[in-house]
C-alpha positions in Angstrom: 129.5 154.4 -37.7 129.6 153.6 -34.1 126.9 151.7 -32.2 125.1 154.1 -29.9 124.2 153.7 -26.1 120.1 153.3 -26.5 120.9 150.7 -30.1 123.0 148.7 -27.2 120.7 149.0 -25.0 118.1 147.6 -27.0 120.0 144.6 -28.2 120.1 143.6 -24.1 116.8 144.3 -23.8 116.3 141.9 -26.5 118.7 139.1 -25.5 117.0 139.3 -21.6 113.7 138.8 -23.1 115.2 136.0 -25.5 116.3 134.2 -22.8 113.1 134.4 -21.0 111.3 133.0 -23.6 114.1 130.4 -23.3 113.1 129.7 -19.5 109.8 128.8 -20.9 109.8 126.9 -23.4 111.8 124.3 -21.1 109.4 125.1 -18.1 106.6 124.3 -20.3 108.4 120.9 -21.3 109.0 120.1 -17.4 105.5 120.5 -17.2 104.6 118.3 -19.7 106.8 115.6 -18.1 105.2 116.7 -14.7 101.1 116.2 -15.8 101.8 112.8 -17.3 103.8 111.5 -14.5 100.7 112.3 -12.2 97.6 111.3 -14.4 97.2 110.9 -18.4 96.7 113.8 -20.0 93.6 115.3 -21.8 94.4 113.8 -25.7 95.2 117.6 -26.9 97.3 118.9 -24.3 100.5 117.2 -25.7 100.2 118.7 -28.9 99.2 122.2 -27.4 102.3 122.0 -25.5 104.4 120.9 -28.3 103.3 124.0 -30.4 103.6 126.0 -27.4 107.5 125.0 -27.2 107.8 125.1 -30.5 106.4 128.7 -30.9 108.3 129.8 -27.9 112.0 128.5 -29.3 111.0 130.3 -32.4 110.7 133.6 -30.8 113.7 133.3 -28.7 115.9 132.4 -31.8 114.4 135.2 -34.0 115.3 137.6 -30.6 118.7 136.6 -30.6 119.5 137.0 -34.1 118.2 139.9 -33.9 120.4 141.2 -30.9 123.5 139.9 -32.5 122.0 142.0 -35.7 121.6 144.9 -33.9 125.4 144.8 -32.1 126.8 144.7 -35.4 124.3 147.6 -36.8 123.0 144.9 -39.5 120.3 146.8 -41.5 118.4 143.7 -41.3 118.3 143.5 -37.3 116.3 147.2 -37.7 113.7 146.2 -39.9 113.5 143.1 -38.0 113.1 144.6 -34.2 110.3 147.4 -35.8 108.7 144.3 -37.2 108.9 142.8 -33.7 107.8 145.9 -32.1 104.2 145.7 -34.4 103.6 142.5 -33.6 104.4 142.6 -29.9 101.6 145.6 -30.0 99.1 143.7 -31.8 99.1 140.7 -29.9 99.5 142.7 -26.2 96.6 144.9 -27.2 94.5 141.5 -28.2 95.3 139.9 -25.0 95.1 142.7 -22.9 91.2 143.5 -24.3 90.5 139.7 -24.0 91.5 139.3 -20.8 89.5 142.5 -20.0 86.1 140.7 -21.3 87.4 137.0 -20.2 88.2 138.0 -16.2 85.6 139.1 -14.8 83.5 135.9 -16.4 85.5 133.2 -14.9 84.7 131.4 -11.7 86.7 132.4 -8.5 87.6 135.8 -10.3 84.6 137.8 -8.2 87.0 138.6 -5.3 88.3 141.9 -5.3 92.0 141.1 -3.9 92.3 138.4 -6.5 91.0 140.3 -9.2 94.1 142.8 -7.7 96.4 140.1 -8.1 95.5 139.0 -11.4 95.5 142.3 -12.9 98.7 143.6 -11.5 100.3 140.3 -13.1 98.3 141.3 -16.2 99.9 144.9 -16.4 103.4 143.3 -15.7 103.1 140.9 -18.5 101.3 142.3 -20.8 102.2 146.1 -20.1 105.8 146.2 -19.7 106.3 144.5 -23.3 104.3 147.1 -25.2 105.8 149.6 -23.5 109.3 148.3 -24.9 107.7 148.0 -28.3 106.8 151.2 -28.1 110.4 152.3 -27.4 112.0 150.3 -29.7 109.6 151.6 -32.2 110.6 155.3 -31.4 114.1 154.7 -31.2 114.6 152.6 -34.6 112.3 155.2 -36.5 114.9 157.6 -35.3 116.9 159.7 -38.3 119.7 159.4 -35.8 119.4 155.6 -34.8 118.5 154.9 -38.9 122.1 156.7 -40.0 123.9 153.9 -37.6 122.9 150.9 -40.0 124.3 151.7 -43.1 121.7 151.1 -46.0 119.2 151.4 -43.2 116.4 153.5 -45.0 113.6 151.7 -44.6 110.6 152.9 -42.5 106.9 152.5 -42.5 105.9 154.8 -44.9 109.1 155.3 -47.0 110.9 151.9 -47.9 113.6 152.2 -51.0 113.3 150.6 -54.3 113.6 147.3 -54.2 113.5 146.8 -50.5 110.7 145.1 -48.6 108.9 147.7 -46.6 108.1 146.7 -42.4 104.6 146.0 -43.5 105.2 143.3 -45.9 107.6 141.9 -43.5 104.9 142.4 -40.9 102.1 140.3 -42.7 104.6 138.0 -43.8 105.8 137.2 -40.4 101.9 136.9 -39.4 101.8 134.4 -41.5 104.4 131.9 -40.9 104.0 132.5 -37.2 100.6 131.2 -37.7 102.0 128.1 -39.6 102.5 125.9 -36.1 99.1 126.5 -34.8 97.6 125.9 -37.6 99.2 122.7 -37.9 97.6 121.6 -34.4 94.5 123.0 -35.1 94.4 121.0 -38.2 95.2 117.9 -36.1 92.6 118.3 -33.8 90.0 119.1 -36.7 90.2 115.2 -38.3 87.2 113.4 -37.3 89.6 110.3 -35.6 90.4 112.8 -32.9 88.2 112.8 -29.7 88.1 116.7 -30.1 87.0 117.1 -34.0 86.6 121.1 -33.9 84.2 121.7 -36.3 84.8 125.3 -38.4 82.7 128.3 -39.6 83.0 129.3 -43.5 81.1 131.6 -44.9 78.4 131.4 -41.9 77.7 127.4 -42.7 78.7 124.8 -40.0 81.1 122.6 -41.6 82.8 119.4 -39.8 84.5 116.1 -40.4 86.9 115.9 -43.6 85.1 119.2 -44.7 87.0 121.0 -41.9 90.1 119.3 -41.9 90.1 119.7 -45.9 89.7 123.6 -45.3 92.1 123.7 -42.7 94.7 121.8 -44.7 93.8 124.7 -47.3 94.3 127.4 -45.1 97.8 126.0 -43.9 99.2 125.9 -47.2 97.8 129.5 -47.9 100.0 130.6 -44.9 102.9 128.8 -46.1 102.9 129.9 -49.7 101.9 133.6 -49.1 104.2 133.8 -46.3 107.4 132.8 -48.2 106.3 134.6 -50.8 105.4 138.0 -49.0 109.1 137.7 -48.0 111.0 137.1 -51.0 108.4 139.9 -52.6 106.9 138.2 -54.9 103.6 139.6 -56.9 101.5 136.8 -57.1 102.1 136.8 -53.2 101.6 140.0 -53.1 97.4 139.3 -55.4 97.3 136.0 -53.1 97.1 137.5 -49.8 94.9 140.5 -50.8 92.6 137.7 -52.1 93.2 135.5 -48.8 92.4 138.9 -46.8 89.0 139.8 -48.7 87.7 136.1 -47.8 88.9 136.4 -44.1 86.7 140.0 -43.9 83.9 138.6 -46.1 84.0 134.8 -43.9 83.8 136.7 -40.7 81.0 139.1 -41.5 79.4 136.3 -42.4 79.4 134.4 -39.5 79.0 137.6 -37.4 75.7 138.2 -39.2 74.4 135.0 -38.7 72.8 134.9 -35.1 73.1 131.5 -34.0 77.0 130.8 -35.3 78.6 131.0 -32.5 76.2 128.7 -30.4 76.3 126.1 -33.3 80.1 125.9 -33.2 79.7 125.2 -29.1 76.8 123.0 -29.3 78.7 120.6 -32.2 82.2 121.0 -30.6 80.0 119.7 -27.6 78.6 116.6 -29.6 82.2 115.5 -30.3 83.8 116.0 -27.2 81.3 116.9 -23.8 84.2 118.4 -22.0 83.8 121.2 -24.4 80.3 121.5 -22.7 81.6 122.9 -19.4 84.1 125.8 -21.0 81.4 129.0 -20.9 82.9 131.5 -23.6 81.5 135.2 -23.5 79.6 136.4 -26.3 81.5 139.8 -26.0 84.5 137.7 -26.3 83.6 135.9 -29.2 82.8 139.1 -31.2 85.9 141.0 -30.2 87.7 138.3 -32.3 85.6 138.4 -35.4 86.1 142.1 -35.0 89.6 142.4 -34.1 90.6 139.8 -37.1 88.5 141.7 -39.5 90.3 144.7 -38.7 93.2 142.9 -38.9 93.1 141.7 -42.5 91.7 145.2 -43.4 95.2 146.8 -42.2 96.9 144.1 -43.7 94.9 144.4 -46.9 95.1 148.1 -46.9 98.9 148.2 -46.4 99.2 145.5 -49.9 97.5 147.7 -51.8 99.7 150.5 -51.1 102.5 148.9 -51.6 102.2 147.5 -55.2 105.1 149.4 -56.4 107.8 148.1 -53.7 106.4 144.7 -55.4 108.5 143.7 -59.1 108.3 140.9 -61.6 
């Protein structure tokens, strides 16, 4: 069948925002060559830097295999740009409400013509995205635009047998992407470190080896459940319902206990005092525990409707 206009307009869309993402991942490697030609860096900026490239590289390559997907009307390029278009909506809508909480708390941000500034960059960066999410989600769920990729029947709600519907894919994607950061966070939870970022679980302050050991645990939950999720497997499938009913349960819990979040600052003081001047909302922190909460209650929701797209 052939391609239509708005399918190859999409796959541009997608390669111009590729090779953004491109642009920088190598600006964010000149800069790192830039900070430590002028004065050592903090211990953790390499690192953060390193994932940052490495996240950003990741992205881009997914976009342009996607594009090229899409050109050829590839069923796999739909699924793949309506799993894009979720998670480009989840993540603008998170930054755009934390940034809403987060500006008007940081210092130099109480001018009106700055405030402006910041927010017209704000609704450029984080608005124009979603709104191509939001097309691309339209378009692809299309009867039209689904009749161009032949074997193309999957949707949200409907997937065939056998297939793997856009929310497993979703989740599964969630997870791997959250492999890299994980990896640094890990890094910088080992008590050798100068930062040793001490973790909440289950409400009780846990540090040292105690944190890295849960962190190392978490990581390889990601891994696992992730590959899994995307090769549709059923233990996957019980795994990260399990892994989702701790996350909800772990984050009530430290939600509900009143003094968590100014035990986690105070000891991520004690290890490192530059963590003393950062001055973190307490409307900030609770949009997080409630935004992943209702995160892994979407996700959890979505496995447990779709126990039958799951076979031994």
């Amino acid at each position: 069948m052939k391609r239509s206009g708005s399918v190859t307009a999409a796959g541009v869309v997608l390669l111009i925002g590729s090779a953004i993402l491109l642009l920088i991942a190598l600006a964010t490697a000149f800069a790192i060559c830039f900070v430590a030609s002028k004065a050592p860096p903090a211990p953790y900026l390499p690192g953060t830097f390193a994932v940052a490239i490495a996240f950003y590289l990741a992205l881009a390559g997914w976009g342009i295999a996607t594009a090229v997907g899409l050109f050829r009307l590839r069923p796999w390029a739909r699924i793949s740009i309506l799993s894009m278009s979720v998670l480009e909506l989840v993540i603008g809508i998170g930054s755009a409400v934390s940034m809403l909480i987060l500006l008007p708390n940081m210092v130099g941000q109480r001018d009106p013509h700055m405030m402006a500034m910041v927010s017209g960059i704000l609704i450029v960066t984080l608005g124009f995205p979603m709104a191509i999410a939001v097309w691309w989600l339209v378009l692809f769920l299309r009867r039209g635009v689904k009749l161009q990729f032949s074997g193309a029947g999957t949707t949200l709600e409907a997937p065939p047998t056998g297939g793997r519907p856009v929310s497993i894919t979703v989740i599964a994607i969630c997870l791997l992407l959250g492999v890299p950061g994980m990896l640094w966070t890990l890094y910088l939870t080992f008590p050798n470190q100068p930062t040793a970022i001490p973790t909440m679980v289950l409400g009780t302050l846990v540090s040292g080896w105690g944190a890295a050991g849960f962190g190392l645990v978490l990581l390889a939950a990601h891994l696992a459940l992730g590959l899994g999720l995307w090769r549709m497997k059923p233990w996957a499938r019980n795994g990260t319902i399990a892994y989702s009913l701790f996350s909800i349960v772990n984050i009530i819990a430290t939600a509900l206990r009143p003094d968590s979040f100014r035990r986690i600052f105070t000891a991520m003081g004690t290890t490192n005092p530059a963590f003393e001047s950062y001055a973190i909302p307490q409307g900030f922190l609770w949009f997080i525990a409630i935004f992943g909460a209702g995160l892994a209650a979407v996700a959890l929701w979505f496995l447990i409707k779709r126990k039958r797209s799951f076979v031994d």
